[in-house]
C-alpha positions, 0 to 999 in steps of 0.5 A: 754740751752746755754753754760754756760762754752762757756758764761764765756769764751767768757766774760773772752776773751772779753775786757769790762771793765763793765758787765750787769747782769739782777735783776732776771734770770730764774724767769719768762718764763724760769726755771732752774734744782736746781743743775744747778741754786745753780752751776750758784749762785756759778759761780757769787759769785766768778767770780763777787762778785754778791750774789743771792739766789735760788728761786723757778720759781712760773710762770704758766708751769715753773718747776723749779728754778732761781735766784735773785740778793741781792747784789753786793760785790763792788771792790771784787776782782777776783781771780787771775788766774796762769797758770803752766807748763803742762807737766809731770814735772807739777802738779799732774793735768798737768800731766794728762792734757798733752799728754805725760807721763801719762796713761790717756787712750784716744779712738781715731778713733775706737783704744785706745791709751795709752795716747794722745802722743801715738795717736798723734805719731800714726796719726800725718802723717793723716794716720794710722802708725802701727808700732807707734801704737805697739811702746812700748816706751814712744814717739812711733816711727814708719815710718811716718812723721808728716804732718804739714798741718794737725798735728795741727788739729790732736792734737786738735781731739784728745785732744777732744776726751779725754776731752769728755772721762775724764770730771774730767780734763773739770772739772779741768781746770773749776776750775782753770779759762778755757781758762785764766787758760790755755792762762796763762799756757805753756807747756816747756818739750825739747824746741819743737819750734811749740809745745812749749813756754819758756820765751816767745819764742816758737809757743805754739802749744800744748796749742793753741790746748788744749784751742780749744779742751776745747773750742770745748768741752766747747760747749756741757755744761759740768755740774757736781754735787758736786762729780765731775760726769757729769750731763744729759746734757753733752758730755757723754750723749748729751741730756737733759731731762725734765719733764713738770708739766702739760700733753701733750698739755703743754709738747708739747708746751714746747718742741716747745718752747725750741728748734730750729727745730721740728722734726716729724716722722710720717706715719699720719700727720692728727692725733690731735697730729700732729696739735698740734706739727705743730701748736705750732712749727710754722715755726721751723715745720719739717716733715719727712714722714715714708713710708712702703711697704707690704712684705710676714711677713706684712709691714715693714719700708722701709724709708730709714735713709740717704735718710730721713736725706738728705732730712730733712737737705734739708727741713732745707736749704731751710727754713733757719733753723738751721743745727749745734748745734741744739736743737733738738725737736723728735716729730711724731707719737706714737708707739700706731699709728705705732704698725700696721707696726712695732715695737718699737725696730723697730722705735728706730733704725730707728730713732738712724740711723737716728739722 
């Protein structure tokens, strides 16, 4: 599934004047989860005055739901969308979002900090600062200065790194209009010349960095249900999970379809299985061999998992498939093939290492 928070902000960035949306989405060769498909109908209401109604995907081997246009509510106006000061002078919500301030607990390079400010003061040189990083006060002093080749990057890390940890602040700042919400926003706190903007004036460091974390974070389609918990296919979780109505000559061709690369894992690439991956995969075919050696308990997994993803990442190159941001499709032989060699915790580690 694309963004669908990267597709909006890409259309609220762009400059048309006119937009083109298609009589059905998801009806034919494409289904969409119920959840997601009422959330899509709620997002087209009110961003463009287009009324759909959720139906059901009758296609043959489409599980799922779409969508079909009723009408379009002509001149409806979008709402207006107001930026605020985000900072701990702002609203209960900008003081969350602000880096300073709050306790809005971030993980960062394998440390929790108490907040975003106390990671940035800790890393702003590119290089651990201890007596930052035990500073109690509410800016923590330490004995590095800031690097400027690097402290913009710095932020935005870790301003994404806390967005992926708080999905309810994704989530907020969704609901009051992405990026618009925070290009129309500024973050005025002691007139910091880079990190700030007042009247205009100011680089708007601070909110230049937050839009390219939300945007970052953005990328992973954060979903949520109507409590505001991130669904399966969020930063939390980084996979999406289906179930396929038919066995698995039909699972398989479906998974071949949606992703990008297919990825077999596999000791015996002669078994009908593996024709059939390699056969419905096509080009977008990757087979990645397991090789084992005799020791004195049987045979055990001797692949090595950085060899094997050096390879794969060459095999990838060299067929010009993709290497970022890729719909990934694990395929391979089963454990009921590889339970001579060795056993499934076995085979899940390997695999964890190596994706």
């Amino acid at each position: 599934m694309k963004a669908n928070l990267q597709m909006f902000a890409r259309l609220e960035d762009s400059e048309y004047d006119k937009m083109v949306f298609p009589f059905e989405i998801a009806l034919g060769k494409a289904a969409l989860p119920k959840r997601f498909a009422n959330w899509l109908k709620n997002q087209l209401e009110a961003r463009y005055g287009i009324i759909t109604e959720v139906e059901k995907n009758k296609t043959p081997g489409y599980k799922g739901y779409g969508l079909r246009v009723q009408e379009v509510v002509e001149n409806k106006k979008a709402p207006e969308i107001k930026g605020e000061n985000i900072s701990s002078r702002g609203s209960e919500f900008a003081k969350k979002l602000t880096n300073y301030g709050n306790d809005v607990k971030v993980t960062f390079k394998g440390r929790e900090f108490r907040n975003a400010e106390h990671a940035y003061q800790t890393w702003k040189s590119g290089e651990f600062d201890e007596d930052a990083y035990n500073s109690t006060a509410a800016k923590p002093k330490g004995n590095k200065v800031v690097n400027k080749k690097v402290s913009d990057s710095i932020m935005v890390d870790i301003l994404t790194a806390k967005l992926q940890q708080h999905p309810e602040l994704v989530k907020g700042i969704t609901d009051r209009g992405g990026v618009t919400y925070l290009k129309a926003s500024t973050h005025d706190v002691i007139g910091d010349q880079h990190w700030e903007t007042k009247n205009g004036k100011g680089d708007n460091g601070f909110i230049n960095a937050l839009i390219k974390a939300y945007q970052q974070v953005s990328k992973n389609e954060v979903l949520f249900d109507d409590d505001g918990n991130p669904l399966e296919n969020s930063p939390e979780f980084n996979s999406h999970f289906t179930q396929s109505s038919g066995g698995y000559a039909q699972r398989t061709e479906e998974n071949a379809e949606w992703s990008d690369v297919t990825l077999a894992i596999a000791m015996d690439f002669s078994t009908p299985g593996e024709k059939k991956t390699k056969k419905v995969a096509k080009d977008k075919y990757v087979p990645s061999e397991l090789s084992f050696a005799k020791t004195v308990d049987g045979r055990d997994l001797v692949s090595s998992p950085k060899e094997s993803a050096k390879h794969i990442l060459e095999y990838l190159e060299a067929n010009d498939l993709p290497t970022k941001n890729v719909n990934l499709n694990i395929a391979g032989n089963g454990i009921y093939t590889l339970k001579s060699y060795l056993t499934q915790a076995q085979l899940n580690s390997y695999v964890t290492n190596l994706i």
